[in-house]
C-alpha positions in Angstrom: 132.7 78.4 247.4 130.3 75.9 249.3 127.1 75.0 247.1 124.2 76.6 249.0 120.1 77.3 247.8 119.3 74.0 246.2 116.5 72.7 248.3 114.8 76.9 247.9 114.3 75.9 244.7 111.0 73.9 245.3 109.4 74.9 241.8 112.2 73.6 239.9 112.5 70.2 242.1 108.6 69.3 241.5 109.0 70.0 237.9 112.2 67.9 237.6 110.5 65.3 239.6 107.1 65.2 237.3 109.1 64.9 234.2 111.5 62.2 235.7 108.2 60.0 236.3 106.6 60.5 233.2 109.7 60.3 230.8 111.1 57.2 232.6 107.9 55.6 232.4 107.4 56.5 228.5 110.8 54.8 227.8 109.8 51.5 230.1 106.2 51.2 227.7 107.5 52.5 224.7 111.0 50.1 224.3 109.7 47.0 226.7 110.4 45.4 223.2 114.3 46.4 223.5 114.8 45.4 227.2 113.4 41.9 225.8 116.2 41.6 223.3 118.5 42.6 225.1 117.6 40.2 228.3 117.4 37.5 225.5 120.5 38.4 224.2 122.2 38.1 227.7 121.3 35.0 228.7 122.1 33.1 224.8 125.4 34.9 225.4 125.8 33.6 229.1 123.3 31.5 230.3 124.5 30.7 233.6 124.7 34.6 234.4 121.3 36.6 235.5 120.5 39.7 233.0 120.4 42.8 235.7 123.5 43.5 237.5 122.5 45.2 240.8 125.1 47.5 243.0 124.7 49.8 245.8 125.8 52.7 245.4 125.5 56.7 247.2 122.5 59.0 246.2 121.1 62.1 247.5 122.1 63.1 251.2 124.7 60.0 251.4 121.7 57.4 251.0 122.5 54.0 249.5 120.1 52.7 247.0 120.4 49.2 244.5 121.4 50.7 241.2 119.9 48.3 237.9 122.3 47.8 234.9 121.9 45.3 232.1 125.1 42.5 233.3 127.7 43.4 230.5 130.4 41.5 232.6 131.3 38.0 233.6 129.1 36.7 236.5 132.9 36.7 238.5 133.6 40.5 237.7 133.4 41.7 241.4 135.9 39.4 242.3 138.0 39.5 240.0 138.7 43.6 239.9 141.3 43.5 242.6 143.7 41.9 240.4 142.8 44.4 237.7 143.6 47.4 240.5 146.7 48.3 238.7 145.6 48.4 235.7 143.1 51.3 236.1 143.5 54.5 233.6 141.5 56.8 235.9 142.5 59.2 238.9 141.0 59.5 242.3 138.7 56.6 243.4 137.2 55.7 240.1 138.2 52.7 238.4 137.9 51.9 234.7 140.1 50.2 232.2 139.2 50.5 228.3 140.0 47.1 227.4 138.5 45.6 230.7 138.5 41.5 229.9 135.6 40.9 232.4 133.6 42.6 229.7 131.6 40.2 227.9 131.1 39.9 224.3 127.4 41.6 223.8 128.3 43.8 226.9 130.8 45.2 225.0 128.0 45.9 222.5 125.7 47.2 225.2 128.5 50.0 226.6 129.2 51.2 223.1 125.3 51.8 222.4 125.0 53.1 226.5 122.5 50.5 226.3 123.3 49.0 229.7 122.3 52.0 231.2 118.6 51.0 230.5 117.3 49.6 234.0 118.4 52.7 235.6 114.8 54.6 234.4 113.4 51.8 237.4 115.8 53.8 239.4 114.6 56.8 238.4 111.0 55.9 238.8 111.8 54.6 242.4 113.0 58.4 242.9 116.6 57.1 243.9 118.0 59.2 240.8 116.8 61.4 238.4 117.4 61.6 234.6 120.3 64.2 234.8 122.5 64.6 238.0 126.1 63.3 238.5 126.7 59.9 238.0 126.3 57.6 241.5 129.4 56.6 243.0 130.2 53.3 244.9 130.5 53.8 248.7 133.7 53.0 248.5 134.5 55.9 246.3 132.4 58.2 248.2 134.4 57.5 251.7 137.2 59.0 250.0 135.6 62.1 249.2 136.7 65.2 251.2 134.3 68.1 252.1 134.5 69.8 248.4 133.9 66.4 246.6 130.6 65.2 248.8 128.9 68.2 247.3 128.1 65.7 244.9 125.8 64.6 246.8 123.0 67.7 247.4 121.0 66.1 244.6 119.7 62.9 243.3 122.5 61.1 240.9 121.3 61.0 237.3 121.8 58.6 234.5 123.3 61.2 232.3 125.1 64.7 233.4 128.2 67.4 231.7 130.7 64.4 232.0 128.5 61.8 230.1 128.5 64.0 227.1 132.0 65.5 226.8 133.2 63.8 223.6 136.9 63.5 225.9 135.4 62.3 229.2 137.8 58.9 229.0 140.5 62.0 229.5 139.0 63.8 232.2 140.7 63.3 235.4 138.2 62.6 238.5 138.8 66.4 239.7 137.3 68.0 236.7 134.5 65.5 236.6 133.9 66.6 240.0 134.3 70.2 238.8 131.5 69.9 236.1 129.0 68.0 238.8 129.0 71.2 241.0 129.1 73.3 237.9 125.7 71.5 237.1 124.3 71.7 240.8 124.7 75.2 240.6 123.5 75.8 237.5 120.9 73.7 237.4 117.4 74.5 235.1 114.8 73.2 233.5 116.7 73.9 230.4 120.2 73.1 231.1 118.5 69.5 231.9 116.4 69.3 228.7 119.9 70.3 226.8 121.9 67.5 228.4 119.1 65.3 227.7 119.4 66.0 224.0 123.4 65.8 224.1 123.3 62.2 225.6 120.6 61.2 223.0 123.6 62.5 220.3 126.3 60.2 222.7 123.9 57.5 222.3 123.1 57.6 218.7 126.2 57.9 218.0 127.6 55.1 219.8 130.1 56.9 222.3 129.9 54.6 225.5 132.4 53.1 226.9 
């Protein structure tokens, strides 16, 4: 069944906006001191490289926005993932490899402690995603969606959502990651987004990136 009655639900989208604002402003004062290392980090590792890798990718509605990552690849990555195209361990559009060797060697450090994830709360303040919604998908990816799959995009992307925290996600085939975005859209709460905010601060701690 189509998902239908998220934009009624305009008590529950202020709230989720107010506490995207002040939580992804809290984490930009409170660990300025950790984006610091880790931009120092980047550049002793690889100078020539800059320190944010920015992509476009799809948010709410089909709208493209620059999404901010900490670079954890080689400054050539882009280029260099169409010989890597048969090497990919997902389905569907997704691409991702576990040993990928355009990784570098503290980016390797920064996607096992989710760390590179970091610049994303600019994105957040910015309003192009929120703390919890699906993961943002290349354009690319998205212009292979069909008319079940775009559902995706009826709310803001989010730097953490069900997929992030499933202790098998590496496993889950794109379809069922799909399944557990919708299952979120339609289910979403103030609590069932304070929940998932706790289980990625377990993936974190825990050092379950990838």
């Amino acid at each position: 069944m189509p998902v239908a009655g998220i934009e009624d639900r305009v008590a529950y989208r202020l709230l989720k906006r107010a506490f995207d604002i002040v939580f992804s402003a809290a984490v930009l004062v409170v660990f300025c001191w950790l984006y610091a290392i880790i931009a120092i980090l980047i550049k002793v590792d690889d100078p020539k490289g800059p320190v944010f890798f920015s992509q476009e990718r799809v948010g709410k509605d089909g709208r493209t926005f620059r999404m901010l990552k900490f670079r954890s690849m080689c400054v050539d990555a882009e280029d260099r993932l169409a010989e890597l195209r048969g090497l990919n361990e997902k389905t569907g559009p997704v691409f991702k490899i576990a040993e990928d060797p355009r990784i570098t060697r503290v980016g390797k450090w920064l996607r096992k402690l989710s760390l590179d994830e970091l610049p994303q709360f600019i994105n957040v303040l910015r309003s192009d995603m929120s703390i919890v919604g699906p993961r943002p998908a290349l354009p690319a990816e998205v212009a292979t969606y069909d008319d079940y799959q775009r559902q995706r995009l009826l709310v803001k992307p989010g730097l953490t959502c069900y997929w992030q925290t499933r202790r098998n996600r590496d496993s889950i085939t794109f379809d069922e990651w799909v399944d557990l975005d919708l299952l979120y859209i339609k289910k979403c709460s103030a609590w069932s987004d304070l929940k998932l905010i706790i289980q990625t601060v377990g993936v974190v701690l825990t050092a379950q990136g990838s």
